[in-house]
C-alpha positions, 0 to 999 in steps of 0.5 A: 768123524764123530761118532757116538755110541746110543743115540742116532745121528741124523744125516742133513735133510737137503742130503737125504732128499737129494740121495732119494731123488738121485736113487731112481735114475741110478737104479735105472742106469744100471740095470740091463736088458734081460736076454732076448729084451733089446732095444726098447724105442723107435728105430725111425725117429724122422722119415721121409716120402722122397726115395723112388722105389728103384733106388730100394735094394731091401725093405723092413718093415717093423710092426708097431708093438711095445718097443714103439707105436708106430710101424717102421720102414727102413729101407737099404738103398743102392748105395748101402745107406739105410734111411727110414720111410714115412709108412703113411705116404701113398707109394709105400702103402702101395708097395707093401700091399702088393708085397703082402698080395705076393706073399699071400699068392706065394704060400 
């Protein structure tokens, strides 16, 4: 290692470019949630149209909002399995109504 005393040493200009574009994605990777922040994407990335309501033992349903655009449906079936559901196909939006119309006449 050489170093000299007064003057400045440059570092080579392919490091120091390569350390700039590797800085951003190591401060993102290691920076944490911040408490009550969770998990920032969609849950549901594929759905499907194709499960018969009485196969749904529960339904949740997750507004669309910062953490994704879209709204989402997981539905836990009989067997335990959790699978997401399209909220645009007509038998859910149908389910949901009528879900909403209980609840309203529920309060």
């Amino acid at each position: 290692m050489n170093l000299r005393v007064g003057s400045c040493a440059f570092p080579n200009p392919g490091l120091l470019l390569l350390g700039l574009l590797l800085l951003p994605g190591v401060v993102a990777g290691t920076s944490e949630p911040e408490e009550g922040e969770g998990d920032l994407q969609c849950m549901c990335v594929n759905t499907t149209s194709r499960v018969h309501p009485k196969h749904i033992i529960s339904l949740e349903v997750i507004r669309a909002g910062p953490h994704c655009p879209t709204s989402q449906m997981i539905a836990t079936l009989k067997k335990g399995k959790k699978i997401c559901l399209d909220p645009h196909a007509p038998i859910y939006r149908r389910i949901i109504k009528k879900l909403t119309e209980s609840k309203l006449l529920a309060d």
